[in-house]
Every structure is written in structure tokens, then in C-alpha cells.
MARMITOR-312994 format. One record per residue (C-alpha): x, y, z; residue in one letter. Coordinates in steps of 0.05 Angstrom, whole numbers, padded with zeros to 5 digits, always signed. Each point is the difference from the previous one (the first is absolute). Layout:
XYZA;...
REM end
This chain:
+00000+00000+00000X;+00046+00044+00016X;+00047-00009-00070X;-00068+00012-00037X;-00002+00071+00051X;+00060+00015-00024X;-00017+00001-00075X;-00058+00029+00009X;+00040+00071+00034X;+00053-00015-00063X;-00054+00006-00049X;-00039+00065+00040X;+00071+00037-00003X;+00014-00015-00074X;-00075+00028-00010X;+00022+00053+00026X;+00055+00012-00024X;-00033-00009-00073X;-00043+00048+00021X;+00042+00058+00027X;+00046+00000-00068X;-00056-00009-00044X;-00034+00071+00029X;+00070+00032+00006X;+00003+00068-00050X;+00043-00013-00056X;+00039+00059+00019X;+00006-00006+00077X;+00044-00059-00006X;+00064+00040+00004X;-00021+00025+00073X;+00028-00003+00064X;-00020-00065+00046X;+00003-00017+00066X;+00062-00039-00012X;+00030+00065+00004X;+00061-00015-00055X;-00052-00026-00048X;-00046+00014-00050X;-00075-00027-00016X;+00034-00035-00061X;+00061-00034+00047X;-00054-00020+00050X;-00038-00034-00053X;+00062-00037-00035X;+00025-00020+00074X;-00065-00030+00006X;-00004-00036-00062X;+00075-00037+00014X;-00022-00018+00060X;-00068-00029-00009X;+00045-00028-00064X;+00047-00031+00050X;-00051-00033+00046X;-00019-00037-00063X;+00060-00014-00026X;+00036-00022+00071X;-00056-00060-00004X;+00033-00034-00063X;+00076+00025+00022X;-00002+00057-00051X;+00015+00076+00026X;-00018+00065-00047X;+00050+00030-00045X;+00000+00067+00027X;+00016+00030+00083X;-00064+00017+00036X;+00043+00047+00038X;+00027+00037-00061X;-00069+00014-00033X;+00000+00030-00066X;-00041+00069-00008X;-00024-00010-00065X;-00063-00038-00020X;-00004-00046-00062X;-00065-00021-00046X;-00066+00009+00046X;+00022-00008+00071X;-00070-00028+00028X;+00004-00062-00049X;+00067-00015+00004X;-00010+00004+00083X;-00065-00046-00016X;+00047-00050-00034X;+00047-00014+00055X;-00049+00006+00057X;-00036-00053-00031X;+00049-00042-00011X;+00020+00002+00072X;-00075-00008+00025X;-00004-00060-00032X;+00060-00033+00011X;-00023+00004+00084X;-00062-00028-00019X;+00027-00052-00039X;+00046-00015+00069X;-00028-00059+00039X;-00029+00026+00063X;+00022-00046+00035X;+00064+00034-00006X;+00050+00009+00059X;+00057+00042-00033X;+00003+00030-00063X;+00056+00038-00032X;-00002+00075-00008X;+00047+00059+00001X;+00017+00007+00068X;+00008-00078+00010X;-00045-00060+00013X;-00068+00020+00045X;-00064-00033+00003X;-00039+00007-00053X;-00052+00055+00044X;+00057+00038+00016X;+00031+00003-00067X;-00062+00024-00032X;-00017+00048+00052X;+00072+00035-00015X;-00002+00002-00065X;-00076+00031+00012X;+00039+00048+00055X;+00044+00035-00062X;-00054-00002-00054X;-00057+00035+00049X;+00046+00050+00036X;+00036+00021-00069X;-00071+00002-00027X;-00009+00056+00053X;+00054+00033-00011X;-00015+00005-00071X;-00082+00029+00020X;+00033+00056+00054X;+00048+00025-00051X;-00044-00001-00065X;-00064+00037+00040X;-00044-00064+00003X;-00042-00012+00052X;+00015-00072+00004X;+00019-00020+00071X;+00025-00062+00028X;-00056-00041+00030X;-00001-00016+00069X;-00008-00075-00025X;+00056-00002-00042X;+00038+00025+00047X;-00021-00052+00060X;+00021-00050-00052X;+00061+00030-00005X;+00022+00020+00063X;+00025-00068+00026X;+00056-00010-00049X;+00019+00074+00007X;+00014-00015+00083X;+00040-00063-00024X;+00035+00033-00051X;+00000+00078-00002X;+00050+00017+00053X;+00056-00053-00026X;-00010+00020-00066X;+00012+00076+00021X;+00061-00022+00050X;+00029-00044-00062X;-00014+00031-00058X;-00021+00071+00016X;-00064-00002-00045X;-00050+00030+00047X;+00008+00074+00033X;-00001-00005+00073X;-00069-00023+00020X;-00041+00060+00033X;-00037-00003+00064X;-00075-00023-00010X;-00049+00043+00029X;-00068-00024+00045X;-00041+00024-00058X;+00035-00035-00057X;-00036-00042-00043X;+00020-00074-00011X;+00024+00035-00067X;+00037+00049+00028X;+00041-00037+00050X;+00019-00043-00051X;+00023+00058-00038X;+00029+00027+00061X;+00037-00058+00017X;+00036-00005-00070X;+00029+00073+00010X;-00051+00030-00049X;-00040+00066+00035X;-00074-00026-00002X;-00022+00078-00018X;+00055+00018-00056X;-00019+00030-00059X;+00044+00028-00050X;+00032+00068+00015X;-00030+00063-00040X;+00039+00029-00047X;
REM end
């Protein structure tokens, strides 16, 4: 039950995800995110490798290109090309028997839960940082982020001791959403919007 939990928060962040860069402007994608060193169109190709190599890390295969060193350019039509690889990687968890004790990803084995609900971590919280900086009111749903939240407290605070990926986290507040601790939690300011110019 709780493999079939995890696929289900993988597929709610991908839909979101789809549906933050299909409403993004065609021109806002050069802005400022909340990944303060990168723009709407690095945010998006980070996500993309990496939902690319959660897929790939299941048949020992990694992307061709550095998450960390995201191109800011944008090929062809970026929703469809987005669609293509989080499809791919969508069904290749289903396809996983849930039965499943460890499968491989990225970051090393995990069970099969916690493997989808990391890769669901960076495709719903990049799909927020795309919405904040392009103007779109699409928020992170409390939901999403309950079904995210427990691989971000296995995970969030060695990743950012290791590998420096994640600003320091920022202290929740007694009125933060489920949401917005989450968001809180992975360094990100719950309230930013971009800066007026």
C-alpha cells in the first residue's frame, strides 16, 4: 500500500509540474527564481535531468547532461519535451513490482515509497519555484506536500551537509501551511515573489 502511495504523490507532482510550465508566459522564462542563481529556464532543465535520472537510475543509465550545471536556453516546445520524459519516468515506477524493497535511483538504493516520493520532492518544489517566479498562482498543495515531507526529513539535511544543494532551511512558523513548512524546510522563503524592477 504504501509503494502504490508513493506513486500516486510521484504522479500529483509531475501533474504539477506539467501544469506550472505549461501556463508559464513565453517570455517570463528568463526570470529570477527562488533558486536565487537561477533562472525559470535552469529550474525547468534541472528538473527535467533529474526526473530523467530517476528513470534512467532504474535500468543503470544516467542523463547526458549535469543537473547542477543547467543550461539557460530552451529547445523545441519545452511542455512536450518535459511531457516526454516525465512519462517515461511515471511509467517505468509503475511498471516496478510493488512488492519492491529497494530500487535504484540517484541518490542510491531506497525503497521503492521513498524513491518515488524524492523524485516527487524535486519535480513539485521546482514546479513551485517555477509558479512564484513566472506570476502564477499555482501553489504547492498541502497534500503533495504531506506526501512529500517524509523523504525530505530523511534526506534534506544530508543532502544540504553533503552536497550543498538546499539554502539553509528557514524556521517554520505556527501558521505555516503543510506547504509552506515544506517550503520552509528546503531553504526556500514560503512568501517570495520576484523582486520589482
Amino acid at each position: 500500500m504504501a509503494n502504490m502511495q508513493g506513486i500516486s504523490v510521484l504522479t500529483r507532482a509531475h501533474d504539477y509540474l506539467r501544469e506550472v510550465v505549461a501556463a508559464a508566459p513565453e517570455g517570463a522564462w528568463g526570470v529570477p527564481t527562488p533558486c536565487s542563481e537561477w533562472t525559470a529556464r535552469q529550474v525547468l532543465n534541472h528538473a527535467r535531468i533529474d526526473q530523467q535520472a530517476y528513470g534512467l537510475a532504474l535500468t543503470g543509465g544516467r542523463p547526458d547532461s549535469d543537473p547542477f550545471q543547467p543550461a539557460d536556453a530552451l529547445d523545441g516546445d519545452p511542455a512536450a519535451e518535459l511531457d516526454k520524459i516525465l512519462s517515461a519516468v511515471a511509467d517505468a515506477y509503475t511498471r516496478l513490482p510493488a512488492d519492491a524493497e529497494q530500487v535504484p535511483t540517484p541518490l542510491g538504493p531506497m525503497p521503492l515509497a521513498q524513491a518515488a516520493a524524492t523524485a516527487a520532492m524535486d519535480a513539485g518544489v521546482h514546479a513551485w519555484d517555477i509558479a512564484v517566479a513566472t506570476g502564477q498562482g499555482r501553489r504547492l498543495d498541502d497534500a503533495l506536500a504531506d506526501g512529500i515531507r517524509p523523504a525530505a526529513d530523511r534526506l534534506v539535511d544530508h543532502l544540504r551537509d553533503a552536497y550543498r544543494v538546499f539554502a539553509p532551511a528557514r524556521q517554520p512558523r505556527a501558521d505555516h501551511t503543510s506547504a509552506e513548512a515544506l517550503l520552509a524546510h528546503l531553504g526556500r522563503d514560503p512568501h517570495w515573489t520576484p523582486a520589482v524592477r
